[in-house]
N, C-alpha and C positions, 0 to 999 in steps of 0.2 A: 190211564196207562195200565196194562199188563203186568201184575207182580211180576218181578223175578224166579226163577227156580232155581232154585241151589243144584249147583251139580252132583254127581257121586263124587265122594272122595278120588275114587282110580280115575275119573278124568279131572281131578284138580291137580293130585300128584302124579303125572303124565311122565316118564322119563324123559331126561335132557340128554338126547343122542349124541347131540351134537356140543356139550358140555365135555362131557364124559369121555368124548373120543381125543381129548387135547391133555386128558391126564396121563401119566405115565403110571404104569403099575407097581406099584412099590411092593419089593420084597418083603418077606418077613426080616425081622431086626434077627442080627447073630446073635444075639444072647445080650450085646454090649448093652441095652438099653434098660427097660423096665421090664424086659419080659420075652415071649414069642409076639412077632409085631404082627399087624394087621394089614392087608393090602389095600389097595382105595376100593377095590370091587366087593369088598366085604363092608366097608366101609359106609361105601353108596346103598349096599341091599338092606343096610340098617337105618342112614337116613329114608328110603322109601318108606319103612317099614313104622316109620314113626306116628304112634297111637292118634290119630287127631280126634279126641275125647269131645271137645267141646263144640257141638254141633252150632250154636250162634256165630261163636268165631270162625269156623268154616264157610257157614252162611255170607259173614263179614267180606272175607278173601272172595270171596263169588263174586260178591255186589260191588264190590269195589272193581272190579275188573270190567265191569261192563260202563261203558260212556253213557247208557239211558239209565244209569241208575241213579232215583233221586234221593233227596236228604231224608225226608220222610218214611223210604223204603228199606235206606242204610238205617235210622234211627230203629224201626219196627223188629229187623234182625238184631241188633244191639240187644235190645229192652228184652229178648228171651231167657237173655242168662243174667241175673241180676250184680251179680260180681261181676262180670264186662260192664255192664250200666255205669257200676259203681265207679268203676275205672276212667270211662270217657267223663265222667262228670268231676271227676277228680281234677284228673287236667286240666279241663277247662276250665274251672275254679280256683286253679290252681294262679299262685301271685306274677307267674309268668304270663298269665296274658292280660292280668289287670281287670279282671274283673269276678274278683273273687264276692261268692256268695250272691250273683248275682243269672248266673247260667242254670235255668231251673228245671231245664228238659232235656231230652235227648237230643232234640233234633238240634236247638241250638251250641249244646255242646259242638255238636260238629261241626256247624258253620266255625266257631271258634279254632279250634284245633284244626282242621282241614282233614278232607279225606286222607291226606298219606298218614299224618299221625293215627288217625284210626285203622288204614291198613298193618303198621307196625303193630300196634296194641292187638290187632285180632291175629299175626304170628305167634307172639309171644304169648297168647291165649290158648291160640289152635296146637303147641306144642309143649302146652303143660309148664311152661317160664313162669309163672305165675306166683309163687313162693320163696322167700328167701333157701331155704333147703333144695332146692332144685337149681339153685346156681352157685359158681364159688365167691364167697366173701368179697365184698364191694364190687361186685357187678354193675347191682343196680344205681349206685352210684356213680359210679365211672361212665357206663348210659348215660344219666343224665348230664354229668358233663360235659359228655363227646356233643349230645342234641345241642346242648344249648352255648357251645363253642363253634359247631356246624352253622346253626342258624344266626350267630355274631359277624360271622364273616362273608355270610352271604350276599347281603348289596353288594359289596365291595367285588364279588367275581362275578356278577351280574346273574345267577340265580337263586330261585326263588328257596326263600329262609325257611318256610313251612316244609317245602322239600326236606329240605338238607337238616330239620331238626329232626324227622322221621327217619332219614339215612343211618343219622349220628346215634340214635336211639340204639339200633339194630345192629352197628357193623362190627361188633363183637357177638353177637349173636351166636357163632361157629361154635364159641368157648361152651359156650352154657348147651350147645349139642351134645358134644364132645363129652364134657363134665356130666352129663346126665346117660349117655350111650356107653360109657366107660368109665363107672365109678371107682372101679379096683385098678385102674388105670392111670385113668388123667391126671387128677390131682396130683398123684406124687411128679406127674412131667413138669405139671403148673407151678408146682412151688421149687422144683429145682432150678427153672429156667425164667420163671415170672409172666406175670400176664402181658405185660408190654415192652419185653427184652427183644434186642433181636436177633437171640437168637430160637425163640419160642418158637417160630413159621416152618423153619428146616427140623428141629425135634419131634416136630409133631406130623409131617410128611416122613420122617422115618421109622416113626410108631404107629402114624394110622393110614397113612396113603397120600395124605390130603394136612394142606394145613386148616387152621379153623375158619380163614378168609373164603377158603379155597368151598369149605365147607359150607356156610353162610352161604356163599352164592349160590352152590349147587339147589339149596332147601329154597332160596329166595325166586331163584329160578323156576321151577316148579310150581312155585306159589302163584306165579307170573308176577312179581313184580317188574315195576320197568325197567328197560333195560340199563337208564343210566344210574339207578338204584342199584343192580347190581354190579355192574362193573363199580361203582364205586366203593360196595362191600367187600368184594374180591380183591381189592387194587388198595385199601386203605393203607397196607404197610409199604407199597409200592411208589414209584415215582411216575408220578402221568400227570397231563398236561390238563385234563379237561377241566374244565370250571367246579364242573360239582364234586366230582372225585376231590380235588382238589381242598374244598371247605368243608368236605368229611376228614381227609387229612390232618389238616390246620386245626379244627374243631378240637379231634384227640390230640393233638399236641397242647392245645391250650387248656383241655383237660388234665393233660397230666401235669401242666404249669400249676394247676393247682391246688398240687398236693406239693410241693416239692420241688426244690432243680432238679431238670432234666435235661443230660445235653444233647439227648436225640431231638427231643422238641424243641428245645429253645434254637437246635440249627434249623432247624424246619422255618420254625417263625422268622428268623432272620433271614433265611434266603427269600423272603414273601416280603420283606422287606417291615414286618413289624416287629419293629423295636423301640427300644425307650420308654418313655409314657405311654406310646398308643398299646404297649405291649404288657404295660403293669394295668393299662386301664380295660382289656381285652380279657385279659387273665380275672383280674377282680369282678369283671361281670359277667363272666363264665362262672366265678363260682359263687355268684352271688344267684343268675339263675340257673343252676344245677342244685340247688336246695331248695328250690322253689319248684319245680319239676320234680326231683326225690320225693317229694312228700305227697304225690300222685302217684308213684308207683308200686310195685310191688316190694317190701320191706322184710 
């Protein structure tokens, strides 16, 4: 077979016309806010604009896009940048899939993890996510949470868990744009309002155009992931019906079960109908594998 060829950047990050046209333009903030605010069209010329440094993990987003790409061909782009390597073989070694210290290459890493976990990992590669300093405090935590709350409840909505642990991974992703596009910005929004308040989604469309969801989708977009990927990033703090949206939903609600009562989540869980034991026993293995996934990622 044909290697693959990596695309240019300017056709990976392709504009979403048809994204972009369903935004509204938000004003600049009166004053009332953190500052002079931002509009979503300044907003979007910044996510374009965003440095994709690390040619492997661009490479990654390529291969991964295309239906002939095989394990061997995704492993060869992997194994360029040895810090990506490092990462995929983490996971998979990692006590979440049970077979720690025993995944000894690339290629099998990613039978293990499946292609989506690896297209997440080569985002968060491809836009410099990689460091605890380039995200705000328990990020990467709360990630693994959401994944491994996502991928708990996914028999039960009839898709697939490897999915929806890649979903879960990513669908705060918007934050850690946001937090790195506007350092003298964001943060002070983040801690007045909280990462998973709600009222963060409306503060942050009237300081930067766009909420972080809103944001996430657009870059996800772009990226080409699928499209129920996206809508499910975009839609997490939302109410929709679909199966996967839905166990990226449920997923961060059982995340934030376990840190804490929360009555946004724990109404969540109970309109889904899990309560009681299945609900102490859903929560307890969410954060039992969310320490087990943490300890693959980036710290």
């Amino acid at each position: 077979m044909t290697e693959s060829v990596p695309v240019p950047r300017r056709t990976l990050l392709r504009p979403a016309a048809h994204f972009t046209a369903g935004l509204a333009v938000t004003p600049a903030s009166d004053g009332g806010g953190h500052g002079p605010g931002v509009d979503s069209e300044e907003l979007i010329r910044r996510l374009d604009g965003i440095a994709l440094a690390q040619p492997a993990a661009v490479s990654v987003l390529t291969l991964v896009d295309n239906a002939n790409t095989t394990t061997p061909q995704l492993a060869a782009a992997i194994e360029c940048d040895p810090t990506f390597t490092a990462q995929v073989m983490r996971l998979a070694n990692s006590a979440y899939y049970g077979l720690s210290g025993r995944v000894g290459n690339t290629s099998f890493a990613i039978t293990v993890v499946g292609f989506a976990a690896v297209r997440s990992l080569a985002a968060m590669n491809a836009a410099g996510l990689t460091g605890s300093n380039t995200v705000p405090d328990g990020f990467w935590a709360h990630a693994a949470a959401a994944a491994a709350g996502a991928s708990a409840v996914a028999s039960a909505l009839g898709v697939v868990a490897a999915d929806c642990f890649a979903a879960g991974l990513l669908h705060d992703v918007g934050i850690a744009f946001l937090h790195s596009l506007y350092p003298d910005r964001y943060p002070a929004l983040l801690a007045e309002h909280g990462a998973h308040s709600d009222t963060l989604c409306d503060a942050e469309r009237h300081e930067f155009g766009m909420s972080h969801a809103e944001v996430a989708a657009y870059v996800l977009e772009t990226w080409r992931f699928p499209p129920q990927f996206v809508a499910a990033v975009r839609h997490h703090h939302g109410d929709v019906n679909d199966p996967f949206s839905r166990a990226v939903i449920l997923g961060e609600a059982l995340a934030l079960s376990t840190v804490g009562a929360n009555p946004h989540a724990e109404t969540l869980l109970t309109d889904a109908g899990i309560v009681g034991a299945e609900r102490d026993e859903l929560i307890a293995y969410t954060a039992e594998r969310a320490e087990e996934v943490l300890s693959s990622l980036p710290r």
